[in-house]
Residue, then its C-alpha position, 0 to 999 in steps of 0.5 A: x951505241x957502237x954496232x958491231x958487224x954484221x955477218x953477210x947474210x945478216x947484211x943481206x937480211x937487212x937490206x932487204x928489210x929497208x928496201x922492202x920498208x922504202x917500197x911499202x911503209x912497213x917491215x916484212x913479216x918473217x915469214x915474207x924474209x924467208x920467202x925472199x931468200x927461200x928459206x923454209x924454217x922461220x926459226x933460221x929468221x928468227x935467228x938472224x934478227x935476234x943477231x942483227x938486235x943484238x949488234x945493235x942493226x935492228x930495235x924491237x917495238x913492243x906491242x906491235x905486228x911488224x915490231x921491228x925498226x931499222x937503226x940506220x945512225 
């Protein structure tokens, strides 16, 4: 699967999802994304990660809490 570009702040999202995955074995919550980049709506996270799915950066896991995983090929 080709990925599209991700917009900037997406990039920034993104590496702050795998560093915070390489520290803890896990994915943050949305709420701790937010938190990180002082971001008050949920809604604005929820976004991003829509976006990053879509262009193929980020695969949804079903049935799971933290039901995001990093494509990194």
């Amino acid at each position: 699967m080709t990925k599209i570009p991700m917009t900037k702040k997406q990039v920034e999202i993104f590496k702050f999802m795998k560093s915070y995955f390489e520290e803890n074995g896990e994915m943050p919550l949305q709420w701790e994304i937010a938190d990180h980049f002082n971001i008050v709506a949920i809604s604005t996270i929820q976004f991003h990660i829509k976006g990053m799915v879509e262009r193929g950066w980020l695969k949804k896991l079903a049935g799971r809490k933290r039901a995001l995983a990093l494509v990194l090929d």
